[in-house]
C-alpha positions in Angstrom: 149.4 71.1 139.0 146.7 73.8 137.9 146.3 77.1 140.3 144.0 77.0 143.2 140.8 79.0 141.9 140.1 82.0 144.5 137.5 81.4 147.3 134.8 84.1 147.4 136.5 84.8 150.9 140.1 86.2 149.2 138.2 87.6 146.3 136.1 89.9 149.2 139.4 91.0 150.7 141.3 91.8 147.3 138.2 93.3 146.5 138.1 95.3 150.2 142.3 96.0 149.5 141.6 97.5 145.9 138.6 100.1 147.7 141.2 101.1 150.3 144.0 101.7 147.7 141.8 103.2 145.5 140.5 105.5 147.9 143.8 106.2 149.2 144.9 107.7 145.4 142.1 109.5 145.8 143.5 111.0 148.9 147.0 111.9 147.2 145.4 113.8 144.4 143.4 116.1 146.5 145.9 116.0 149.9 149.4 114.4 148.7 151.2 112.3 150.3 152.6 113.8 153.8 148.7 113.8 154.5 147.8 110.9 153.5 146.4 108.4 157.0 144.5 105.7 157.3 141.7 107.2 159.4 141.0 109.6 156.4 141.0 106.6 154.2 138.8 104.6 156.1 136.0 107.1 156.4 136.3 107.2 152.5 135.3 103.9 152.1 133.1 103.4 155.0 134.9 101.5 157.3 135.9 101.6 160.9 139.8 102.4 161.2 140.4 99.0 163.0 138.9 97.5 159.9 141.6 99.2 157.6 144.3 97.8 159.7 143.5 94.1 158.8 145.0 94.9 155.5 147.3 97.8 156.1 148.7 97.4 160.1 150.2 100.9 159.4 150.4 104.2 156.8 153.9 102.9 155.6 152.0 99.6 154.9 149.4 101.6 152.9 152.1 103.8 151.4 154.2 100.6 150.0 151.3 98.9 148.7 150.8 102.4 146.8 154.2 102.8 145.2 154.3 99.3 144.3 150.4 100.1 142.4 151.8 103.0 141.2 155.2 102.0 139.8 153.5 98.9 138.6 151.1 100.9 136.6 153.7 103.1 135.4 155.9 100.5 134.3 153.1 98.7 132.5 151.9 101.8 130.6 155.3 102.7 129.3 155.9 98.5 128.7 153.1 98.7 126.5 154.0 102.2 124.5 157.0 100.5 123.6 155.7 97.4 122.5 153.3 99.2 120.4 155.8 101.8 118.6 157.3 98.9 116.6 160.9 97.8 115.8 163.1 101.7 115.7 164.6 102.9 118.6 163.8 106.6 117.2 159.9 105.6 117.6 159.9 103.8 120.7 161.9 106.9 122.3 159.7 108.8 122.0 156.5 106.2 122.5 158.2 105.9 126.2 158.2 109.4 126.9 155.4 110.5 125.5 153.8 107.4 127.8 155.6 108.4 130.8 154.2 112.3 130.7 150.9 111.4 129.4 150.7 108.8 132.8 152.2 111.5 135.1 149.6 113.9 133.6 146.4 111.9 134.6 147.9 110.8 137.7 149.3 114.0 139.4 149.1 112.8 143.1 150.8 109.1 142.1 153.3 111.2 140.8 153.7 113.6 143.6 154.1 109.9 145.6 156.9 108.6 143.4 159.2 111.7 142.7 158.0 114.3 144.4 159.2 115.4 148.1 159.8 112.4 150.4 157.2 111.5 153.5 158.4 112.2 156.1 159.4 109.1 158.6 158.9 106.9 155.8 161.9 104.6 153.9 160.3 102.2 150.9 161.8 98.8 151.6 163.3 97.1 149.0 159.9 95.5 147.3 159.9 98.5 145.9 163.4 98.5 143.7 161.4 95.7 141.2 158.5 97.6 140.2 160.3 100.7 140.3 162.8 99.6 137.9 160.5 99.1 135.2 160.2 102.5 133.4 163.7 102.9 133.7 164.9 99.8 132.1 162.8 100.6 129.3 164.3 104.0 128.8 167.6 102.1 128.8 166.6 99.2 126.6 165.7 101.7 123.9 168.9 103.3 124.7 171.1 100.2 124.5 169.3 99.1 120.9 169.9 102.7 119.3 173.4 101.7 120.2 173.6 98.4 118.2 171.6 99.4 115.4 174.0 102.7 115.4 177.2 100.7 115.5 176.2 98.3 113.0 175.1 100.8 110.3 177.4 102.8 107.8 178.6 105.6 108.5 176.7 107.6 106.4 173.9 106.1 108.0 173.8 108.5 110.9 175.1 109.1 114.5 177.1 106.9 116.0 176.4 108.1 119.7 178.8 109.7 122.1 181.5 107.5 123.6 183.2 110.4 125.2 182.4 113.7 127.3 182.4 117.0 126.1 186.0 118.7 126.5 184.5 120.8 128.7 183.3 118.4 131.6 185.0 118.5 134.8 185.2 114.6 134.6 184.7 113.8 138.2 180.8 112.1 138.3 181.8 109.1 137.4 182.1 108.2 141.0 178.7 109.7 141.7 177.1 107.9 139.8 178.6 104.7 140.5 176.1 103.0 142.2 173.6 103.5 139.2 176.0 102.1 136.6 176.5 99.2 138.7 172.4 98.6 139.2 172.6 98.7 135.4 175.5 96.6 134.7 173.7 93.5 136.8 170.6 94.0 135.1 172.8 92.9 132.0 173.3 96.4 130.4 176.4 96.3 129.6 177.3 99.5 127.8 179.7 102.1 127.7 179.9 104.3 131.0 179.6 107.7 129.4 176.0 106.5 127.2 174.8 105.3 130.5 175.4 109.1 132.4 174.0 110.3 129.0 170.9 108.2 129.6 171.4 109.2 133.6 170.7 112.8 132.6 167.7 111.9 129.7 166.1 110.2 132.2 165.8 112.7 135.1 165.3 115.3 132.5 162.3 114.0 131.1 161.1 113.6 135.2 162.2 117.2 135.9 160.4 118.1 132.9 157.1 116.6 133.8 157.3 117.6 137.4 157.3 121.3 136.3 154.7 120.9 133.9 152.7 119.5 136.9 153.2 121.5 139.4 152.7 124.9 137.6 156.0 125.9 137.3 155.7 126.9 133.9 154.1 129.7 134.0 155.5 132.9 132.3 157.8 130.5 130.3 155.8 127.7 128.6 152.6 127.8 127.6 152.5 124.5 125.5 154.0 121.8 127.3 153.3 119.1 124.8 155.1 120.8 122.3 157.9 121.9 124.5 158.1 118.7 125.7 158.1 116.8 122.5 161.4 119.1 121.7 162.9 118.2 125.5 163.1 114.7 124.1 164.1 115.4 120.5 167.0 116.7 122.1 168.0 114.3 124.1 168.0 111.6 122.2 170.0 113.7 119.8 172.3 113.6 122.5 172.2 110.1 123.5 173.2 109.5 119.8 169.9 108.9 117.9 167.0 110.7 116.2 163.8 110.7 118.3 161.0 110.0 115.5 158.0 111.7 115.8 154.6 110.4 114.3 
């Protein structure tokens, strides 16, 4: 059976639901998120506040709907990077990356939303795991095929990754970081435990990374953060077992 076409009436109020959200991103980028209500947001796009509340009955409402956008977007952008970069692991490392900072970048107050300080009062439900899952599974995908391509090859290919922790480690995150293993395991990413911290600590990196660049803690330190983060990555693939591949 063929999908129901839209009535004008549903198109009007996903059209109404995109002005609010819209205008409510406008809002994080100039306020952030701890300031962000619905009043605000309804003066921004000329409505009454009792109006707003027919499609967001609350500012947690409006904030879900925003980190679903936002992680959706996200997600999509760095889907796409990777899909574009071709077959090599090397290349679509750093395509993902370089998508995720160039994103974060143009989108400083979605960012501030997603990984910056949490609102206060406000827990994101669980409609929010699925979107929010989508950047990192990519990292991890590129991650997991590096892997296989690396364990197939000859061993003067290359790397062959890291099965095991530096001598040096205390040894005692594993429990820690449980919980994310397990979220990876049942997504059917099934590889070994110490790649999978490896790719743990690539991945907040390359957020920690960004979120300094964006919030001005660079100065006196870096004054090129394209270039400084083009070697961040470099790096960390190294360390994840691969060469990032820059072109």
């Amino acid at each position: 059976m063929a999908d129901r076409a839209p009535t004008a009436r549903e198109l009007a109020r996903e059209s109404v639901r995109a002005s609010i959200l819209a205008a409510a991103r406008a809002r994080l980028t100039d306020e952030g998120p701890t300031q962000l209500s619905l009043r605000a947001v309804a003066r921004d796009v000329g409505m009454v506040s009792s109006a707003v509340y027919r499609y967001f009955p609350s500012r947690d409402d409006l904030l879900t709907a925003l980190l679903i956008a936002d992680y959706d977007e996200l997600g999509a952008a760095v889907e796409a990077a990777d899909a574009a970069a071709g077959p090599r692991a090397g290349a679509r490392w750093v395509a993902v990356c370089r998508a995720i900072r160039t994103w974060s970048l143009a989108h400083p107050g979605d960012f501030a939303l997603l990984f910056g300080s949490p609102v206060p009062g406000y827990a994101a439900p669980r409609e929010t795991v699925e979107p929010a899952s989508r950047t990192t599974l990519t990292i991890v995908r590129v991650v997991a095929d590096a892997q296989g391509a690396s364990a197939s090859a000859p061993a003067s290919a290359g790397r062959h990754g890291s099965p095991v922790p530096p001598t040096a480690a205390p040894g005692v995150v594993g429990a820690a970081v449980a919980d994310g293993v397990a979220s990876l395991h049942a997504f059917g990413l099934d590889l070994p435990e110490e790649l999978l911290l490896r790719t743990l600590m690539a991945w907040t990196t390359v957020f920690g990374v960004i979120s300094f660049e964006l919030f001005g803690h660079y100065v006196g330190s870096v004054s090129d953060g394209a270039a400084y983060f083009d070697e961040v990555i470099a790096r960390l693939a190294d360390d994840l077992g691969f060469a990032g591949e820059f072109g």
